[in-house]
C-alpha positions in Angstrom: 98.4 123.7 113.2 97.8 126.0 110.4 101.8 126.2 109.5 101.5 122.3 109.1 99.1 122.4 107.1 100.3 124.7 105.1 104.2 123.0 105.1 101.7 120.0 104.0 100.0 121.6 101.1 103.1 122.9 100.0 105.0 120.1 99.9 105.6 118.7 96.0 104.4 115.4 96.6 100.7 116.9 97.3 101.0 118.7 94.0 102.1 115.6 92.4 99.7 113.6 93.2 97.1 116.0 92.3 98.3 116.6 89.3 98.3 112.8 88.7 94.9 112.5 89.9 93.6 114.9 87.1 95.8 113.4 84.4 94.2 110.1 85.2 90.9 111.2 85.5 91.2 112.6 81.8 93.2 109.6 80.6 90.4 107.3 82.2 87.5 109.0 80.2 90.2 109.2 76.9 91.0 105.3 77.2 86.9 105.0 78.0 85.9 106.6 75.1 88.1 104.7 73.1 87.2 101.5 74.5 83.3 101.9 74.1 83.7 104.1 70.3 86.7 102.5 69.0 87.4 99.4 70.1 84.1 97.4 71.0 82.2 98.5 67.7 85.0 96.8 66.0 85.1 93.6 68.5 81.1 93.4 68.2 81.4 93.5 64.1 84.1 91.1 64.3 81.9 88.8 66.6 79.2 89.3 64.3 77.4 91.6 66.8 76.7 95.0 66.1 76.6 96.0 70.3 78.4 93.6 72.6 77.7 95.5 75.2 74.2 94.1 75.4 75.4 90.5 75.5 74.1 89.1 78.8 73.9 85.7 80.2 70.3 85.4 81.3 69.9 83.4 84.9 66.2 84.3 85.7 63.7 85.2 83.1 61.9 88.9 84.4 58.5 89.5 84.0 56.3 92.0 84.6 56.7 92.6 88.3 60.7 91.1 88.7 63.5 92.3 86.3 65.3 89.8 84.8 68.7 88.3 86.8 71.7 88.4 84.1 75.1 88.5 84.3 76.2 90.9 81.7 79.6 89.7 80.0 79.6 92.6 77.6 79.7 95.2 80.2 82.4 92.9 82.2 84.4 92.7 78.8 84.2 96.5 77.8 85.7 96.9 81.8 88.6 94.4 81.6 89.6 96.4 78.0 89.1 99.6 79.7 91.7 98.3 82.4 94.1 96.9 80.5 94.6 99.9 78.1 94.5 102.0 80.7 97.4 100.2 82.6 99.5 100.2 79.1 99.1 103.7 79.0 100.4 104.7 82.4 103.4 102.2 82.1 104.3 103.9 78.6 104.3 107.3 80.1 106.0 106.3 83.2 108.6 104.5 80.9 108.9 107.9 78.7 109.3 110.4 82.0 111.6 108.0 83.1 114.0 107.9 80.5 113.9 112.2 80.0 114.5 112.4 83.5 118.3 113.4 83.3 120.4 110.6 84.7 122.2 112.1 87.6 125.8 112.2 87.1 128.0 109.1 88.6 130.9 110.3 90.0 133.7 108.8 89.3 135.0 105.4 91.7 138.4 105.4 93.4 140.3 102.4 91.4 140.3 99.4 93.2 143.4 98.4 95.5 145.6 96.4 94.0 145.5 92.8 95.4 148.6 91.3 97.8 149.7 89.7 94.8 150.5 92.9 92.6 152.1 94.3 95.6 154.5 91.5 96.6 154.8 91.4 92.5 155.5 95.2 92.9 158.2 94.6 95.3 160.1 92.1 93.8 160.2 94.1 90.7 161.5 97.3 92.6 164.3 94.6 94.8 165.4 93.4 91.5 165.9 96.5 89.6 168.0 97.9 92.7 
């Protein structure tokens, strides 16, 4: 059981996805950061907001003994930007591994067989030479 496990460790695809694992966990606080320093300051003075992470839609009023019921479209927004950028990043460096990733070698095809008609064409050029 213990060789299996270790065959299993071993393996590349383990490594690769832990590598992947970390990269994205980094990338996922990057692209955050970016989303909530960068990109939602900019949105909220554009919408004439400085923080649009506080805008809320406001179902039941709180008071002093219930919390208020909202349903908080800033936070929902900053989440769906998050996402997206975080998706465009992976496919551009998927694209980029992808293309330096040597392309393998094609070996060469055997030329197609000439058809019945280029034979019996063949033929009568060889019968008429003789």
């Amino acid at each position: 059981m213990i060789k299996e496990f270790k065959a299993f460790i071993l393996r590349g695809n383990v490594f690769d996805l832990a590598v992947g694992v970390i990269i994205g966990g980094a990338m996922g606080r990057i692209v955050g950061s970016l989303v909530n320093d960068v990109i939602m300051p900019l949105l909220g003075l554009v919408m004439g907001q400085v923080d649009l992470s506080t805008v809320k839609y406001v179902l039941v009023e709180g008071n002093e003994t219930t919390p208020e019921v909202a349903v908080l479209l800033g936070s929902f927004l900053q989440s769906i930007i998050d996402f997206v950028l975080v998706g465009l990043v992976l496919f551009l460096i998927i694209k980029m591994m992808n293309s330096l990733k040597k392309k393998e070698a094609v070996a060469p095809s055997a030329p197609p067989q000439p058809t019945e008609e280029v034979l019996l064409l063949r033929d009568i050029a060889a019968s008429l030479k003789k």
